[in-house]
C-alpha positions as CSV (number, residue, x, y, z in Angstrom):
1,X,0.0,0.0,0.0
2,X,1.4,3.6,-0.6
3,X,1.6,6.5,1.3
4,X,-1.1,8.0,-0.3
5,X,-3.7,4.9,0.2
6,X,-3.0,4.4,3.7
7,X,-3.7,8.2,4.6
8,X,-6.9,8.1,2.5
9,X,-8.1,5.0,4.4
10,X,-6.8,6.3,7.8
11,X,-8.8,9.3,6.7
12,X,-12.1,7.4,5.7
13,X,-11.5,5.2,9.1
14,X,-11.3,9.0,11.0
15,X,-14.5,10.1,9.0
16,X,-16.4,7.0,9.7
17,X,-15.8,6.8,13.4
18,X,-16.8,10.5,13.8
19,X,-20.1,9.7,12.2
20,X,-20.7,6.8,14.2
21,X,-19.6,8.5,17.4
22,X,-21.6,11.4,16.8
23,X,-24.9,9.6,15.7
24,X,-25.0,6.8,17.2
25,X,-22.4,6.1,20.5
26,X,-23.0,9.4,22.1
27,X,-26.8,9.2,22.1
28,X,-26.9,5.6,23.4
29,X,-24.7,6.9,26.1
30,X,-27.0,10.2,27.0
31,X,-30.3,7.0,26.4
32,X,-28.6,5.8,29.6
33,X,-26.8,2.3,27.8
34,X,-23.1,3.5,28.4
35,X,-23.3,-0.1,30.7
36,X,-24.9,-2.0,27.8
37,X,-22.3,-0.8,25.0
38,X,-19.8,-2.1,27.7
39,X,-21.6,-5.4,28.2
40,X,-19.8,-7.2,25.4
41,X,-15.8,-6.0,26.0
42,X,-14.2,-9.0,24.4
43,X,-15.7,-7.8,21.2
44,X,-16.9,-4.1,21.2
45,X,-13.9,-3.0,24.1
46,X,-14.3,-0.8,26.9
47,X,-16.2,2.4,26.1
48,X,-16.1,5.8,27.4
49,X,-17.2,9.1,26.7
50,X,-14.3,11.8,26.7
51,X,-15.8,15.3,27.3
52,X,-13.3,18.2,26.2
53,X,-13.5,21.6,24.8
54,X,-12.7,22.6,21.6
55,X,-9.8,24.4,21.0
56,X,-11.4,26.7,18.4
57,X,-15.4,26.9,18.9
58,X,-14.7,26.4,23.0
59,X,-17.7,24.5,22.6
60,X,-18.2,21.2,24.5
61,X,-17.5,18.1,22.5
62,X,-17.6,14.2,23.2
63,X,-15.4,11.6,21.8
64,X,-16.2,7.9,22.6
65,X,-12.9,5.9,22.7
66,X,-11.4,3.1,24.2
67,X,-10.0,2.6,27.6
68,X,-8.6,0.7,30.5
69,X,-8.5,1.2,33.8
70,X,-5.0,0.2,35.7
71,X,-4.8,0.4,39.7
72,X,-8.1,2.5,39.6
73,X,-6.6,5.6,36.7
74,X,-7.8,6.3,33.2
75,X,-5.8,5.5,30.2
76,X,-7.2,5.9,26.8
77,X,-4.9,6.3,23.6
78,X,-5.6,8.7,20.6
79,X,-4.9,5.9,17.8
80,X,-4.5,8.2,14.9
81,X,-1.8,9.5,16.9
82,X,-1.5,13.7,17.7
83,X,-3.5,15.1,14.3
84,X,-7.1,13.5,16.1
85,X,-8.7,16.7,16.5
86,X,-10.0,15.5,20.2
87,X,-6.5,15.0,21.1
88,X,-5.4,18.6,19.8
89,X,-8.7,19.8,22.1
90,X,-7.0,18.0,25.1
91,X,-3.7,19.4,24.8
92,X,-5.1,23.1,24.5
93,X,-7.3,22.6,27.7
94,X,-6.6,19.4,29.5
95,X,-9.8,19.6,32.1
96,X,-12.0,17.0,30.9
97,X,-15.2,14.6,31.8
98,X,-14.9,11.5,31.5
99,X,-18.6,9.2,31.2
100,X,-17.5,5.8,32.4
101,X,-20.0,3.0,33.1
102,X,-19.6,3.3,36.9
103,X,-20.2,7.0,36.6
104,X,-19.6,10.9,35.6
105,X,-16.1,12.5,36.8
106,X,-14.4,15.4,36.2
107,X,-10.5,14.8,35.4
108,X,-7.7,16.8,33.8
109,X,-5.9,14.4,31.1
110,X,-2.2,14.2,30.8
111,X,-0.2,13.0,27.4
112,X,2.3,10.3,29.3
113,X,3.2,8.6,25.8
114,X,7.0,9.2,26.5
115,X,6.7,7.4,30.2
116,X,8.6,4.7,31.5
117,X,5.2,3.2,31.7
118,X,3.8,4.2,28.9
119,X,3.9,0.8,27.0
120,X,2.4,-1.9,29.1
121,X,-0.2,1.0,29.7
122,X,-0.6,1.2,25.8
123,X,-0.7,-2.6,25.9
124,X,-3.8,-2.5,28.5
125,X,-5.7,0.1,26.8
126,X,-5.3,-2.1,23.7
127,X,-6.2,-5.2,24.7
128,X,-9.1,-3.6,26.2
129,X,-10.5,-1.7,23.0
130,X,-11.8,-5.9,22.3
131,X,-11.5,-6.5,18.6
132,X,-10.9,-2.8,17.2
133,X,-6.9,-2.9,17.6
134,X,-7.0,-6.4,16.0
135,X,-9.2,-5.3,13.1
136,X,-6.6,-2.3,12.8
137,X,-3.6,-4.6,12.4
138,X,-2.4,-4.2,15.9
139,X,-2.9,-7.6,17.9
140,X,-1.5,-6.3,21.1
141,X,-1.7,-10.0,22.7
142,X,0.8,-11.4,20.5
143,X,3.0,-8.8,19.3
144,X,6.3,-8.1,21.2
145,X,7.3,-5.0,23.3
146,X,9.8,-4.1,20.8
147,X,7.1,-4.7,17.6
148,X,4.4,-3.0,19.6
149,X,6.1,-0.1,20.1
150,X,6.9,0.1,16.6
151,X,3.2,-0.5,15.6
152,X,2.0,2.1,18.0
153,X,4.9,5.0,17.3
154,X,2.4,7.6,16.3
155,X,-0.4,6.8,18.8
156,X,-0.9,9.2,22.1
157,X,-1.7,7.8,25.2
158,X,-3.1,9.6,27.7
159,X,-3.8,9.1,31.6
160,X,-7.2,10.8,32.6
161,X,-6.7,12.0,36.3
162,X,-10.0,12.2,38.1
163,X,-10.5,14.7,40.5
164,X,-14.4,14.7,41.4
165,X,-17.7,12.9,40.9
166,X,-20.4,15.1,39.0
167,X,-23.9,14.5,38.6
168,X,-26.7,16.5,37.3
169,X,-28.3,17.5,34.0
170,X,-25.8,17.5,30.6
171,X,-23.9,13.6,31.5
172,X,-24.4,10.4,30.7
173,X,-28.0,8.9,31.1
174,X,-29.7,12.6,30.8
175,X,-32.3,11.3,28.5
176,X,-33.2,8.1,30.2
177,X,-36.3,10.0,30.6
178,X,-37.3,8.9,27.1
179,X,-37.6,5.1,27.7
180,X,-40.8,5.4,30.8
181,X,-42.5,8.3,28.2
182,X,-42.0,5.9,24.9
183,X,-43.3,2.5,26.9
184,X,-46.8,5.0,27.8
185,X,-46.8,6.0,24.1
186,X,-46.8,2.6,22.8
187,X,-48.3,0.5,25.7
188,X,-51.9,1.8,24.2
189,X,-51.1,0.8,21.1
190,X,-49.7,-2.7,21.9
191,X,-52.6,-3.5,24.1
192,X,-55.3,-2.4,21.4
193,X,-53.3,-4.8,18.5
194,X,-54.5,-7.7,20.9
195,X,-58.0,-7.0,20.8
């Protein structure tokens, strides 16, 4: 494959997962199913929503990206390495919310990809996303240190520092309202197809 090819398809792979992260992951999460699209992690990975501010607008934006959790912190990785415009967001204004499955926090994220750590954390965060670094050429259970790192040079990992709980409107689960007001919209209409 050439140059050219592989930055077209990492460019239609960036395209596609912002459509399907806009339309669909990040309204399943405010439905209140951030546990459900976690309920499967051996296949779908382990999914959070990554709340920043844009760099430009200042606007709030969500990303939905893989993650692990090591000794209790947040690691996620920006896989299309420092040009992911969530990533550029991050390291403009670090503070961030992180939706996990086990709740809302607040958190400032730090870029640790040149840590002493830094790979077996990669390594976790990888072998958490399920089958998404597989099906992007990167088997993270089988490949060594050495080829891992090589794999992974452009990628960004960063560690997501939580600093306090938030609840209230505008997180995860702040249109669960719809599912009792849907089931009383239908129910009627179930109950008369009986008859």
């Amino acid at each position: 494959m050439t140059t050219t090819s592989v930055s077209t398809t990492e460019e239609a792979l960036r395209q596609a997962f912002k459509v399907l992260n806009r339309r669909l992951m990040v309204p399943l999460w405010r439905l209140g199913l951030g546990q459900w699209l976690n309920a499967w992690p051996t296949m779908s990975g382990r999914i959070m929503v990554l709340v920043h501010t844009g760099r430009k607008s200042g606007r709030r934006r969500f990303t939905p990206v893989n993650y692990a959790q090591v000794d209790g912190e947040v690691y996620c990785t920006a896989g299309f390495g420092a040009g992911s415009d969530w990533y550029k967001n991050i390291i403009a204004n670090p503070a961030v919310e992180v939706w996990l499955p086990d709740g809302w926090w607040a958190g400032v994220a730090e870029d640790i990809t040149g840590a002493p750590t830094a790979l077996p954390l990669l390594r976790s965060v990888l072998i958490a996303s399920g089958a998404v670094a597989p099906l992007a050429g990167v088997d993270p259970r089988k490949l060594s240190d050495a080829e891992l790192a090589q794999v992974t040079a452009p990628y960004r990992l960063l560690h997501i520092k939580r600093t306090e709980a938030r609840t209230g409107p505008g997180g995860p689960g702040e249109l669960a309202w719809v599912w009792p007001l849907t089931t009383l919209l239908l129910l009627p209409l179930l109950l008369r197809r009986k008859r």
